[in-house]
Structure formats: C-alpha cells, structure tokens
C-alpha positions, 0 to 999 in steps of 0.5 A: 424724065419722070413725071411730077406727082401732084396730091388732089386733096378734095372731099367732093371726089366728083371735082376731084376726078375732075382735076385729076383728067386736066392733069393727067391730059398734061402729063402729070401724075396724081394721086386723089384722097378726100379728108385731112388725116389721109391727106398727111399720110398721103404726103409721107409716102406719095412724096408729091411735087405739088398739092392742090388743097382743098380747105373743107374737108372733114376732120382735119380742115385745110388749114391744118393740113397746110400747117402740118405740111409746112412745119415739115417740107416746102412742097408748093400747095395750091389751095382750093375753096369756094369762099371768096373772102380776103380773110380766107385767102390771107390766112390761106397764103399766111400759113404758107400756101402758094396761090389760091384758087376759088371755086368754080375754076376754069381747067385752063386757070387751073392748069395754068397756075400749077404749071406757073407755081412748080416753075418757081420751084424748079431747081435753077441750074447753075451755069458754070462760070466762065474760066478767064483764060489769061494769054497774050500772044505777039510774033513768036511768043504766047505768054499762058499765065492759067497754065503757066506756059510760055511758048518761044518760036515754036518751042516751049520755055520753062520759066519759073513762076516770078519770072513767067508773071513778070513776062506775062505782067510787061506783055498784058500792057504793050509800051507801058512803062513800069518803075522798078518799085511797081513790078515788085509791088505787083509781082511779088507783093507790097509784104515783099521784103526785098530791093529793086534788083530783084527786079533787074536779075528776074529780067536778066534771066527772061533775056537769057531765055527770050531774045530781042524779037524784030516786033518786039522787046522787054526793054530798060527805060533808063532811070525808071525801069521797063516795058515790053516794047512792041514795035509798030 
C-alpha cells in the first residue's frame, strides 16, 4: 500500500523538520516548503492526502493558502499557529480547515489528530448488499424464485413463469388459504385484465407437472380457492 503524502507548510524549518521525524517514524511520507506561493504549487504536483498549515508565513498567510486550496480540492488541512484566540480559530475552521492545532504541540497530539482527521476521509467501502435468495423447500420439491427453478423428486420441472410465482407464492404461506381474486391480484397484477379461471387452469397445469405428495399438496378450498396444504 502506498503511503499517504502529507504537505508541512511551515517557515520555521526548524519545526518543520521536526514534524516531518514524527511522521515519517509513522510511516507517512511528506514533503516540507515554508512560504504561501510554494505552498500552492506544492499541492498541484506533490497531490497530498493531508496538509499541516502553518498560518504566518511570508507573503501568502495561511489563510489564503486554505482559501486557495479550498476553491479547488477537499484534501483535509490541519492548521498550525501559535495564536490562541477564538477569532483565529473560527476563521480558521470558517475557511475550511479540518482541526487546529497551537503551538507548541505535543508529537503525540499532533500525531494523534491527523491519523484522527485522514480516518474521517477514508473511502467508506460499500458492503455489498445481501442477495435475498427466495427458496422454499418440503420433501421432494424446492421451489427457487431468484433462478426461476423448480426442482421435483430429484429432477428438474420447466415451468413458466406465472406458474413457478404461483407455486412459489402458495408454498411461502404453508395452509394459508387464498381467494381466487388474491392470487391474480398478487401474481399477475391488480392492472391485470382478466377472470379467475386463469387461476384455476395455471393451477391445473402446476397438478399435471407436480403431483400430490404424502406431505404435501396445492389444494382446492371449495368456494374460495386454494393453499399449498402441508401435512402434519
């Protein structure tokens, strides 16, 4: 994995040097510069993960270079400053930057708060949703509506598809009666223009191809319709 690249803008090289150690010990590689102008060019071609941004520097102060920055990328900056005022830190986080840090700092804190601030810009990996597989299996017959198969004492069954969602539908709801009107409804839609013996010849075809089984059955309710009876 390559490492993350993190811009120390900063013109006391001294500290700068400084926090490039703490880093590098961690692994990171970095890059130092220590005005504005070189700053800017530096984020074109050095294409950091992370900028640690000092805010007095000559000629361009960091609060242009966040500025600047931030018109163009969302690469978190972390600022640094020996002024403790509210002002300098709200203007600060106003122009986009991600934390701030005053000086002196401690290379724990310091180390601590950009491992913290490239977390939050991790890419979250998207975990790809669980495919729902709808199957219902009895003694001798497995019903797969995700592929559309029917599996029959071994052997497999072509069916099409009204039929096998029909099956599929009476089999999910083991004793469950269902009115004629309710599986055309469900199976072949209320925008369905159509009568009930559809029903009764797609349940016609499903006996021809499945018989009566000692556990189970698609059986007629007499007056009302039917259920996949399933025998205790």
């Amino acid at each position: 994995m390559a490492k993350q690249k993190i811009l120390i803008v900063d013109d006391d090289n001294n500290i700068a040097e400084l926090i490039s150690l703490y880093l590098t010990k961690e692994c990171y590689d970095t890059q130092i510069v220590n005005d504005g102008e070189e700053a800017l060019r530096a984020f074109e071609h050095y294409n950091p993960n992370l900028i640690l941004l000092d805010l007095m520097l000559p000629g361009i102060d960091g609060y242009q270079v966040c500025r600047e920055i931030r018109s163009k990328a969302n690469v978190p900056i972390i600022m640094l400053s020996a002024k403790g005022e509210i002002f300098d830190k709200v203007l600060g986080l106003e122009l986009g930057a991600d934390d701030y840090i005053m000086k002196p700092f401690d290379s724990k804190e310091l180390v601590a708060r950009v491992k913290a601030v490239l977390r939050r810009y991790q890419p979250v990996k998207a975990e790809p949703a669980p495919v729902e597989i709808k199957c219902v299996e009895y003694p001798d017959l497995t019903i797969n509506l995700s592929n559309y198969s029917v599996i029959y004492q071994g052997h497999a069954v072509d069916m099409p598809p009204k039929e096998l969602e029909l099956l599929y539908f009476l089999a999910s709801s083991p004793n469950q009666v269902f009115t004629r009107e309710q599986l055309l409804d469900h199976i072949w839609g209320y925008e369905y223009i159509g009568d009930t013996r559809t029903v009764d010849v797609h349940v016609k075809r499903l006996r021809e191809k499945i018989n009566d089984h000692e556990d189970w059955q698609i059986a007629t309710v007499w007056g009302i319709g039917y259920k996949f009876e399933v025998k205790e």
